[in-house]
C-alpha positions as CSV (number, residue, x, y, z in Angstrom):
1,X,61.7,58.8,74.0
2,X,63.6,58.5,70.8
3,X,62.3,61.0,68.0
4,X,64.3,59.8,65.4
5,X,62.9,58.5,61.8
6,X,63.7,55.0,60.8
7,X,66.2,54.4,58.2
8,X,63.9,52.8,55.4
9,X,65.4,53.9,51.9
10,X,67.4,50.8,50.8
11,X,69.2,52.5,47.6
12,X,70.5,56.1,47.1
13,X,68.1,58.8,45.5
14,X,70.8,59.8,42.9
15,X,72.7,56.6,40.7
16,X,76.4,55.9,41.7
17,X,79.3,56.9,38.7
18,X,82.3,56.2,38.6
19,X,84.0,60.1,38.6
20,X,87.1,61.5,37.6
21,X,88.6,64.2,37.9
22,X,86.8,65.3,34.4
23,X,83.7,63.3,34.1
24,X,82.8,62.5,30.8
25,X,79.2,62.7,29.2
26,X,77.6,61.0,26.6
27,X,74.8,64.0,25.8
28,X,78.0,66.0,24.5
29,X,78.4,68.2,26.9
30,X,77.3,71.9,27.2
31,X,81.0,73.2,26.1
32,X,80.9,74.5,22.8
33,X,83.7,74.4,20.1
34,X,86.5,76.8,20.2
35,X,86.6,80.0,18.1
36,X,89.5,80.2,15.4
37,X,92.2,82.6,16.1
38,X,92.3,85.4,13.9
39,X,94.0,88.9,14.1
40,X,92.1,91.5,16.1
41,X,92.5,94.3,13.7
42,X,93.1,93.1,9.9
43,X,93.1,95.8,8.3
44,X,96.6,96.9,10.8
45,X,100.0,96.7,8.8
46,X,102.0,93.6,9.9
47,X,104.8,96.2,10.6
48,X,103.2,98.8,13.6
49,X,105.3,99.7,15.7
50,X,107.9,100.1,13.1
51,X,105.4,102.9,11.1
52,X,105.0,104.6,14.0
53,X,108.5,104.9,14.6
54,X,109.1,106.3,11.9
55,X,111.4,110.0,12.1
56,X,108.5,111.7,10.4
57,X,105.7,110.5,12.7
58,X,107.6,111.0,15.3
59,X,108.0,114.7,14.9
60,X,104.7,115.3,14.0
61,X,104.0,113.7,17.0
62,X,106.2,115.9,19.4
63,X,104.9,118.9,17.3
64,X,101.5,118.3,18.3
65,X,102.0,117.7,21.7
66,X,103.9,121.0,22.4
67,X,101.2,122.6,20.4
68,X,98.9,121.1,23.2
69,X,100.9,122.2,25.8
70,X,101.4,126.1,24.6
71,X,97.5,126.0,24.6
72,X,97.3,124.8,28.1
73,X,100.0,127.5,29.2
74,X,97.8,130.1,27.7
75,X,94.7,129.5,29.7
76,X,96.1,128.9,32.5
């Protein structure tokens, strides 16, 4: 006995497209525009790393950290 169904359907359930390797739509698509680029942080000077570098930031700097670590020292 052969249980097998018959092969009836004469054309494919979904259409044939040509495809690519990116198929195109006509609907648009579902991708939406880009964003403009636009600095993270505006309101940042242009010149950073060069303010933070500066000899007086960077002593007030070192000053508070060895602040910080003569509190440590103390309670431990």
């Amino acid at each position: 006995m052969n249980d097998r169904r018959p092969k009836i359907q004469l054309q494919l359930a979904f259409p044939e497209e040509e495809r690519s390797e990116t198929p195109g739509t006509s609907e648009g698509g579902t991708e939406s525009f880009a964003a403009k680029r636009s600095s993270e942080h505006p309101a940042l000077p242009v010149h950073l790393m060069e303010t933070i570098c500066e000899t007086n930031n960077l002593v007030t700097a070192l000053r508070r950290v060895k602040r910080i670590v003569v509190l440590r020292e103390r309670m431990a």
